[in-house]
N, C-alpha and C positions, 0 to 999 in steps of 0.2 A: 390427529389433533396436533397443532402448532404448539412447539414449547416456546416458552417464555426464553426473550434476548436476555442474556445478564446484563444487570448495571452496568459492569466496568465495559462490555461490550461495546455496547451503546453510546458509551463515554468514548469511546474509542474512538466509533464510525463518527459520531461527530467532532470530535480533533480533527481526524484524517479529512475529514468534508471541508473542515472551515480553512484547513491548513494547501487543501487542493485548491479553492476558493480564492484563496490568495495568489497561489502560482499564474489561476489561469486567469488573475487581475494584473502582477506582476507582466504576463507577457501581453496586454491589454487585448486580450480577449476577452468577447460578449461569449453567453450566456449560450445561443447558436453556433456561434463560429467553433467553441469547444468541441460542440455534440459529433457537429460537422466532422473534427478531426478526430473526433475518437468514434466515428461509427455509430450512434445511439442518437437518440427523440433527448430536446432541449426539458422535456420536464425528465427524463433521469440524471442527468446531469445536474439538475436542480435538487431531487432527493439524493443525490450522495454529496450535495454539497450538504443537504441540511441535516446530513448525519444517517441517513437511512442504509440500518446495514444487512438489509437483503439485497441492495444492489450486486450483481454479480460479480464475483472474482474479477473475471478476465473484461470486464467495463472500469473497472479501479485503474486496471494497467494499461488498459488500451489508452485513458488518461494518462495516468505516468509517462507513456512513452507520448503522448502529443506534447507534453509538457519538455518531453527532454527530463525526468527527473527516475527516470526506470533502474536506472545506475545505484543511486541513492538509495532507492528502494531495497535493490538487490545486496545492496553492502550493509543496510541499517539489520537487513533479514540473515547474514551470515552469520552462525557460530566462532569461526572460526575470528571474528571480528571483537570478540568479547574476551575478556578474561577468563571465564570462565570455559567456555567454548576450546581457548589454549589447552589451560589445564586438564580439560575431559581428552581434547585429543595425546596430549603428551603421555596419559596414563594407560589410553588402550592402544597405541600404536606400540608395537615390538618394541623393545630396549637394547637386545642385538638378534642382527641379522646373520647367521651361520650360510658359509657358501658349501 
């Protein structure tokens, strides 16, 4: 039995779709020409534009990277990029090192 996507999920895949959407309008790419560079059939490309978020993982990135925007991705997804993510590592790393 399928479980149910959450809300905020779904709210998600569709940002990330309409937000991908745009990029691959930015670099005036069709709808084809994308699928083309990411490997995959012109209607998935079309459901992960329209927010569908069983499109798989490694089709999202394989986008990102036709895009040029994998970078981006990679640095919005780091902890260490966050305040918080700091503060976690400053607390569990050593305080002194004894030789």
């Amino acid at each position: 039995m399928k479980r149910p996507v959450p809300m905020r999920t779904r709210l998600a895949a569709k940002g990330i779709g309409e937000n991908l959407a745009a990029w691959r309008k930015l670099h005036s790419l069709t709808v084809q020409q994308m699928a083309d560079k990411a490997d995959v059939s012109r209607a998935t490309i079309s459901r992960l534009e329209k927010g569908d978020p069983s499109i798989a993982f490694h089709t999202v990135l394989n986008v990102c990277n036709a895009l040029g925007i994998t970078d981006a991705v990679l640095t919005a997804t780091d902890p260490y990029e966050t305040d918080f993510g700091r503060a976690q590592a400053d607390r569990s790393l050593p305080q002194r090192v004894r030789n």
